[in-house]
Every structure is written in C-alpha cells, then in structure tokens.
N, C-alpha and C positions, 0 to 999 in steps of 0.2 A: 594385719587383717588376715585371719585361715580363709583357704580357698571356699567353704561352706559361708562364708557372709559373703563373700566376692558375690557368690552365683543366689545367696537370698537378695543381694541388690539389684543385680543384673537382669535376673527373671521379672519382676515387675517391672521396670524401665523397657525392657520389650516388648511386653503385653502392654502396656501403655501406648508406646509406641505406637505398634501392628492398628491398635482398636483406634488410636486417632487418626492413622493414615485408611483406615480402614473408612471409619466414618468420614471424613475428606472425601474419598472416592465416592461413595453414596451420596455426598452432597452436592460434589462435580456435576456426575450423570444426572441428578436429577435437576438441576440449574438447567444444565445445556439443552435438557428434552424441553423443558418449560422455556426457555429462550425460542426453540426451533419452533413450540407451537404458537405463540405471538408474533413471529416474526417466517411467514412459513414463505415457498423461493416466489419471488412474484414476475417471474421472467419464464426465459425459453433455458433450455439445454442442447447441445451440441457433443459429440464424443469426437476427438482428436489424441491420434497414438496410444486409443486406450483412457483417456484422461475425459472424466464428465464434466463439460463446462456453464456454466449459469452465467447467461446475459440479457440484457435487457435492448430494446429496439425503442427509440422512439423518432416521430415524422419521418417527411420522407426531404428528396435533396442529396447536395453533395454527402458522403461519409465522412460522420466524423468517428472519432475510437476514442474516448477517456482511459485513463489506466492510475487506478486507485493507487494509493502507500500504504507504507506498514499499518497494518491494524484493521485498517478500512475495509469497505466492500462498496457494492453499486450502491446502496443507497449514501455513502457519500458525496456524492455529484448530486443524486435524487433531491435528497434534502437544502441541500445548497439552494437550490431554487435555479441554475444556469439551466440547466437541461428542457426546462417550458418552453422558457426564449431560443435555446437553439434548436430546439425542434422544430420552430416552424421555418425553419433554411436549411436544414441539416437532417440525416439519417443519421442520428444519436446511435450508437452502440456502446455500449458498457459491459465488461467483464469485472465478474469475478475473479479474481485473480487466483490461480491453483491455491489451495488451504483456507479461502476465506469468503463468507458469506456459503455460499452451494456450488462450488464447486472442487471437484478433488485436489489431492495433493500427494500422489503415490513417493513413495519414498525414494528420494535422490537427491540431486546437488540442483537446488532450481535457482539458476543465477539468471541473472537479465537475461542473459541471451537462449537460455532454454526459453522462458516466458516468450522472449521475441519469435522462436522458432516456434511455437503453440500458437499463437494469435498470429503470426501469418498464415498458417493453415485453418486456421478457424474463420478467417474473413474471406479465404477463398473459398471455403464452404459457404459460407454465405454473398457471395457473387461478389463481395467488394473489390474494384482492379485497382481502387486509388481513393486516398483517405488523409484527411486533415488529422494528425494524431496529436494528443494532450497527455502528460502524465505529471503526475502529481506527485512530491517528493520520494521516496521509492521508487513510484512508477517513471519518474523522470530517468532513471536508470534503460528502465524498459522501453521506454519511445523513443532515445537514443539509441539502443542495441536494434532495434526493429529498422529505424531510418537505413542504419550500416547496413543491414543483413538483406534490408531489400528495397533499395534505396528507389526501385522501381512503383512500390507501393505506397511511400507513406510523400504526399506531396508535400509537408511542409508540416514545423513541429513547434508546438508552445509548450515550453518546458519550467513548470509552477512550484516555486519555494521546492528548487531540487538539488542533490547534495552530488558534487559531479567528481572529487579531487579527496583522496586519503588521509583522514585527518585520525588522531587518537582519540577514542567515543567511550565514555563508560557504558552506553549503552548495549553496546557488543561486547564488554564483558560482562555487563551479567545476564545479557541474554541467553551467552552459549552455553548453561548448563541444562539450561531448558531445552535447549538444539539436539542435545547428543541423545543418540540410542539408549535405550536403558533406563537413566537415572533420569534422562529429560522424560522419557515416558509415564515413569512413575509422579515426578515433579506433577506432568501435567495435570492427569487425572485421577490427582489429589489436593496437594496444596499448594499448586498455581494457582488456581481458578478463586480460592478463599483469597492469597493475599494480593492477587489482582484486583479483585471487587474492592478492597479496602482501597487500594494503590490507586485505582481509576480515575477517580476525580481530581485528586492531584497532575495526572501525566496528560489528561483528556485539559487540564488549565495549561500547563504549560504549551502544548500546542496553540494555544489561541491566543495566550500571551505576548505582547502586553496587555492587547485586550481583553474581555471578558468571552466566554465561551455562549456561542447565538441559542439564543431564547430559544431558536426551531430547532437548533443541530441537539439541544437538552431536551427537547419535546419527544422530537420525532427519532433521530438516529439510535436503532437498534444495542442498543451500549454493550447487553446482554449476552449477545452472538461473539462480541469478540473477546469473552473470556471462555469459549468451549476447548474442550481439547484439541482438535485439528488445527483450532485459529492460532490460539496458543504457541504450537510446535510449528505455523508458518512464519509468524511473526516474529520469533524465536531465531530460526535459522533465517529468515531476511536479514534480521539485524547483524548477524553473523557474519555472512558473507557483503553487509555492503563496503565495508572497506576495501577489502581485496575485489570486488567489481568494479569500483570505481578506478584505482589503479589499475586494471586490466583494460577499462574502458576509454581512460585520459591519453592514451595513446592513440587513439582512434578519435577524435572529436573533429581535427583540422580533414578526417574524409568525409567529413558532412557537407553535401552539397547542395544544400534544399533552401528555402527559408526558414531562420529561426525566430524566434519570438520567447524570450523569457521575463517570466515573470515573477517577482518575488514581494514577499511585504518585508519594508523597512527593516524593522524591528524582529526579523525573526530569530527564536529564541532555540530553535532545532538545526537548521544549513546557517551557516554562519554569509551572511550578504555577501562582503567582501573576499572571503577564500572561496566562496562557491559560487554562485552566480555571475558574479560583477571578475571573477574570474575567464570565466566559462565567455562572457560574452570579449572579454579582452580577447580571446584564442582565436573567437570567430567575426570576425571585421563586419563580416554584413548581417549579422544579430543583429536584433531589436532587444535592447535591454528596455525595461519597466517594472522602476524600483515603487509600491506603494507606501509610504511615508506613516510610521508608527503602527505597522500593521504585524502579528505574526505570522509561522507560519499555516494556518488552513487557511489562504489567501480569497478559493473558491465560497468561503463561506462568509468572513468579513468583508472582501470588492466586488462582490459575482459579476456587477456592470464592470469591474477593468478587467475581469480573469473573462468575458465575455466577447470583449473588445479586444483580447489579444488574437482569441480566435479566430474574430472577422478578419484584423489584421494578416492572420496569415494565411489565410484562408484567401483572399483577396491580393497576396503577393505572392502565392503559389500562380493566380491565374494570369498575370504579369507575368513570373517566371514562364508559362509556359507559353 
C-alpha cells in the first residue's frame, strides 16, 4: 500500500471519528441540560472549604445523616419512602455527596475520609453536635471514616449492604478510564453518557437483584442525572478508589467504639454477605448483624420497615450507651 492510500484511508476514519465524538458531545450536553431541568435541586446549599454542598432537611428530633453510594444522590433515600417515617423522630439530613446530584466535586482524590472531613464541617454549620449516621454501600465507607475521625459526633452507625475488606472487582477496572484526566474527560462528555443510557437498566437490575427493581424507585428516581458528566467522572473515580479505601480503612474498624448496627440483604449481588458484612460484624463483637433473607443490595428500597428498624435500634442503643 503507497503512503497516498495510507493517508486517503486515514483522513476519512478521522473525520468520522472527530464528527461522531463531536455529535456524542452535543448529545451529552444536551441530555444533562434536559435532566437538570426535570429534575431541578429541591434542597438547601451550604459552601464548606470552597465546595457547594446540596442537602436536604427533613422534621425535627434527634440528628440523623444518610450518606448515599455510588451513583445515587438524595433522592435515593427520598424515594425509598424511610425518610416520611423518620421524619417524624428524627432531623433527617441528606447530602449530596461531592459529583452527585447538586453538589460540587473540584478535582482531587475524594476518598472516604475527605468526604468524612466535608460533612463534619457541614453539620457543624449546621449546629449538629451529635447524629445517628447511616451509609449506604459507598456511603458505608463514609459513616465509618466520619465515626474514626470524630468519634465525638456521630453517636452510633447503621452500616447498609456495605463493602468494608479488598476484594478484586471488575467494576474498578473499567471504571478507571473514565476516572483519569484527559481521556476520562473526553469519554465523559461524549460517549459515556450514550452507552450508559444503553447499559442503565441492566446495572440499575443488578443492584436490586434478585429481586425486581420497585415500581417507585422506576417511577420516581431521577435516572437521568446520573448519566451527566460530573456524575459520571464521580462515580468513576468512587469506583476506583474503593478498594484501596477499604484496605486503608480495615485497619481501623476494631477503634470503633459506638454502636453498630448492619444491615444487609441476603442475596446481595454487589458486597458479597459473607466476605463483607457478616465479616465486618465478626471484627466487631458488639454489632448488631441483620441479614434480610433473598433480598439485594438497595436494601433501603426492597425492607425500608428493617432498614428503618435498624435505625431506631441504634438509635436507642446510643442512648443506653450514653
């Protein structure tokens, strides 16, 4: 082949190229705009270290904090339907967790424990001295790095279908090229967002797996928001880093000295029960393990009566401990 075919192939295969990442891009931004305007912030904001934060308040009572997983945002709790009922005993708080939903996500290494060092200055802005914390698979990372870091603050933690010990995850590899500078940027706000939309309802089933995915969490939960670019490149690098958090964190688990309370369903098909959970409470003697029987993991949205119950339980062995 002479160099003149080489470059009459080559020139078309880039303009090809260019004009379909091109059109991607235009498809991206214009999704995410038409997501944000269906789905616009329905909370308060807050600025901590520079960082804009979106959360939500509901009743008054003791504090509680939820702290969403990968992908999520406040209206995962929202839609669950728990947050009615514990509203009327509890000062419900909800964040958006930095990249997802409305609030920021400046560019850096956001491991559990930056998050934990964020939402404890966020609560002290908002006068909380002492709080029942909850975190939900990812977030189960975060209400553990928060207990360590201020073990003053959080009275006692229900830790839900959360992944606690280093396991090999395809999911972290192929998150991470979406993660990296550059080529994740480009990915994002082009053809991320196209074959997430395809991918969605596949990965959106496995979560709920073996069950079926709830008729409200299909109705109502925002699906839209979390294929925009920022969501994208959090949930990206979450995935990334939660191996190497979780090892950095498994070392630290026996100076927890609160009550714990976890919860998981049977059958979850994301934290594996037995290397994670049913681990995690072997470590700590006076956990309350509660395993729900053929359930996956969004536990909050298939039990919300036992993911509800775990709360009061610890909630109520906090004021015992104290």
């Amino acid at each position: 082949m002479t160099g003149r075919s080489r470059t009459a192939w080559l020139l078309p295969t880039l303009l090809g190229s260019a004009t379909a990442l091109g059109a991607s891009a235009l498809y991206a931004a214009a999704q995410a705009k038409q997501a944000e305007r269906r789905t616009p912030p329905i909370g308060a904001f807050l600025t901590v270290d520079g960082v804009r934060l979106h959360y939500v308040e509901r009743g008054d009572g003791e504090p509680l904090v939820l702290i969403h997983g990968n992908g999520m945002m406040i209206q995962d709790f929202l839609v669950s339907g728990i947050v009615d009922d514990l509203a009327e005993r509890h000062r419900v708080i909800i964040f958006d967790r930095p990249g997802y939903g409305y609030s920021d996500r400046p560019r850096g290494l956001w491991t559990p424990r930056t998050h934990a060092t964020l939402f404890q200055k966020a609560l002290q802005q908002l006068a909380v001295a002492q709080a029942v914390v909850l975190g939900h698979s990812w977030g189960a990372l975060v209400a553990v790095a928060l207990a360590l870091q201020a073990p003053q603050l959080v009275r006692s933690l229900v830790l839900a279908s959360g992944y606690y010990y280093p396991t090999l995850r395809a999911d972290v590899v192929l998150a991470s090229p979406v993660a990296l500078p550059g080529i994740g940027d480009l990915m994002r706000h082009s053809i991320s967002p196209v074959i997430g939309r395809i991918l969605q309802p596949a990965l959106l089933k496995a979560m709920f797996a073996p069950a079926a995915v709830t008729e409200r969490f299909d109705r109502e939960f925002p699906k839209a928001m979390m294929l925009r670019p920022i969501q994208l490149r959090a949930s990206a690098e979450d995935a990334a880093l939660m191996t190497p958090s979780a090892a950095e964190l498994q070392k630290h688990y026996r100076d927890l000295r609160l009550p714990v309370v976890i919860i998981v369903g049977g059958a979850d098909q994301i934290a594996d029960v037995d290397r994670q959970s049913k681990r995690l409470h072997g470590e700590l003697p006076d956990s309350h393990l509660i395993v729900v029987p053929g359930l996956g993991h969004m536990i909050q949205h298939l039990a919300p009566d036992a993911v509800i119950a775990a709360i009061d339980q610890a909630s109520e062995q906090a004021r015992v401990a104290a």
